[in-house]
One Martini backbone bead per residue (centre of mass of N, CA, C, O) as a GRO file, in nm:
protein
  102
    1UNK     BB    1   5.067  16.884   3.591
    2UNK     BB    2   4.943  16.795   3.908
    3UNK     BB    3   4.925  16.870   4.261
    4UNK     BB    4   4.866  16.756   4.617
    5UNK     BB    5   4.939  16.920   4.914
    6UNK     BB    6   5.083  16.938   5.267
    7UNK     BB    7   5.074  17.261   5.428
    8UNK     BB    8   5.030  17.328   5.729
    9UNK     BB    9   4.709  17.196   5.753
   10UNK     BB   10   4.712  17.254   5.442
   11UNK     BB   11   4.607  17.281   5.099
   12UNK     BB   12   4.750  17.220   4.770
   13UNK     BB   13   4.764  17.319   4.439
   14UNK     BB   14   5.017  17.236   4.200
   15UNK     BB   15   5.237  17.374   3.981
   16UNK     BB   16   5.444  17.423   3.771
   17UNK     BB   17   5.609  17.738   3.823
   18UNK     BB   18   5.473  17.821   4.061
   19UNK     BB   19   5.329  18.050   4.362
   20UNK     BB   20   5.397  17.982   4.703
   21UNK     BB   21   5.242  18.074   5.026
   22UNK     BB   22   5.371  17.975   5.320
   23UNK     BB   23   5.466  17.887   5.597
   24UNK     BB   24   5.726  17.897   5.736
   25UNK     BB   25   6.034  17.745   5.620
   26UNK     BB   26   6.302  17.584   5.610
   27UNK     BB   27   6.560  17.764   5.499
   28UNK     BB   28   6.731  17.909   5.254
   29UNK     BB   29   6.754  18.122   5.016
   30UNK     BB   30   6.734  17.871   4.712
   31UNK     BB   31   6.681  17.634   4.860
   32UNK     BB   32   6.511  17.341   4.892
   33UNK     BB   33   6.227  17.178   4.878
   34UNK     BB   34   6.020  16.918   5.012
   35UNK     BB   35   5.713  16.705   4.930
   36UNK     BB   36   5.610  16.448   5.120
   37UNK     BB   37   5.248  16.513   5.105
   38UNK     BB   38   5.104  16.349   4.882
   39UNK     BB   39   4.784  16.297   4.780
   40UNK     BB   40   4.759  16.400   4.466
   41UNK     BB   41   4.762  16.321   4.101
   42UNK     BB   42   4.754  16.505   3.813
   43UNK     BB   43   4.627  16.419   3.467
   44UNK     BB   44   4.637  16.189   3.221
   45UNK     BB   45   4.676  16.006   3.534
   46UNK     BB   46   4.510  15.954   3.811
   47UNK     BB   47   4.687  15.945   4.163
   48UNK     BB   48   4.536  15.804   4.479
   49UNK     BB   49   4.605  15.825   4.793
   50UNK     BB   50   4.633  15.590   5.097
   51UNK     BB   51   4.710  15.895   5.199
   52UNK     BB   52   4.961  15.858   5.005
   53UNK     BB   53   5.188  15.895   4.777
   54UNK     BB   54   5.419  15.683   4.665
   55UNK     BB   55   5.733  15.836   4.609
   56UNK     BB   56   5.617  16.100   4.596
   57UNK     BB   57   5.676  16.450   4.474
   58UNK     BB   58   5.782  16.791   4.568
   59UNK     BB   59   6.010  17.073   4.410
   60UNK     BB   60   6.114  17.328   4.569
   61UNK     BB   61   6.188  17.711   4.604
   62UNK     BB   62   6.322  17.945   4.800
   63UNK     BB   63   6.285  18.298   4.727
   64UNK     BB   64   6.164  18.366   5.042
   65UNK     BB   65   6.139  18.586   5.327
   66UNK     BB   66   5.865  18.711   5.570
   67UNK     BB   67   5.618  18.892   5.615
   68UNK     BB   68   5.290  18.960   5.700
   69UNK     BB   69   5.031  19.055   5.796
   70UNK     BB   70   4.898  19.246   5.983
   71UNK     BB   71   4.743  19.191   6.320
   72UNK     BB   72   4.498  19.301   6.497
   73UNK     BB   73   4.440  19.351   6.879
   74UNK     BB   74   4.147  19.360   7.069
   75UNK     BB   75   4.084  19.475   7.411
   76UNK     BB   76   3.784  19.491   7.605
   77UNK     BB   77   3.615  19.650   7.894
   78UNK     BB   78   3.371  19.786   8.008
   79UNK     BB   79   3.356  19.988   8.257
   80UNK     BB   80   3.710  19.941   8.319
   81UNK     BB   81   3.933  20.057   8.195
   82UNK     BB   82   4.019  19.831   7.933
   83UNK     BB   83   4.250  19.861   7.635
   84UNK     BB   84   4.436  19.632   7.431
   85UNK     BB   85   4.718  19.670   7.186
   86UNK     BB   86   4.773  19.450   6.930
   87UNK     BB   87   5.040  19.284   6.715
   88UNK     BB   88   5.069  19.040   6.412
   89UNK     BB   89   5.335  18.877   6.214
   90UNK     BB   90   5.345  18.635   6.009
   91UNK     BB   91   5.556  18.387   5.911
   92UNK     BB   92   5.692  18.369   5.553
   93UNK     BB   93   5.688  18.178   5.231
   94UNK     BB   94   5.856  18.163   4.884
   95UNK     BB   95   5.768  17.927   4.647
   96UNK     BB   96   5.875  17.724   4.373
   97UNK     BB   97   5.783  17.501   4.128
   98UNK     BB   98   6.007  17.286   3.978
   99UNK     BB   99   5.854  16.962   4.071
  100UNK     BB  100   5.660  16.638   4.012
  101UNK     BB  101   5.718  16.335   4.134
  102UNK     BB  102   5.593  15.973   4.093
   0.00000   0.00000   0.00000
């Protein structure tokens, strides 16, 4: 059994014990997490939200908070003597699933 959930303007399809890495979510490491954007269920029958699955979840659990790679921001202008770097590192949340309920 899969399900189709939306976190954090992207979609992900996910099936029970899978590994999630997406944008920091609330909650300490062990937490709960539940997805209520469950957009579609599949499996022996699939079931289509329009546009979400009625009480459907997907429950996971929160394994850790880390940061992303770093990303390099390079601005530059020619003949002025302007060059400034800066970097930034995304805040990730690592979460496994536990459950799928339609």
């Amino acid at each position: 059994m899969y399900a189709v959930v939306t976190a954090g303007s992207r979609q992900f399809k996910v099936q029970e014990g899978e590994t999630l890495v997406l944008d920091r979510v609330p909650g300490n490491a062990g937490d709960t997490f539940t997805f209520k954007n469950v957009l579609m269920i599949g499996g022996a029958k699939t079931v289509l939200g329009a546009p979400l699955v009625a009480g459907a979840t997907v429950t996971a659990t929160i394994k850790s908070h880390s940061l992303g790679e770093k990303i390099m921001i390079f601005k530059y202008k020619r003949r002025k003597n302007y060059k400034r770097s800066f970097g930034h590192r995304q805040p990730i949340s690592t979460l496994e699933i536990t459950s799928i309920k339609a």
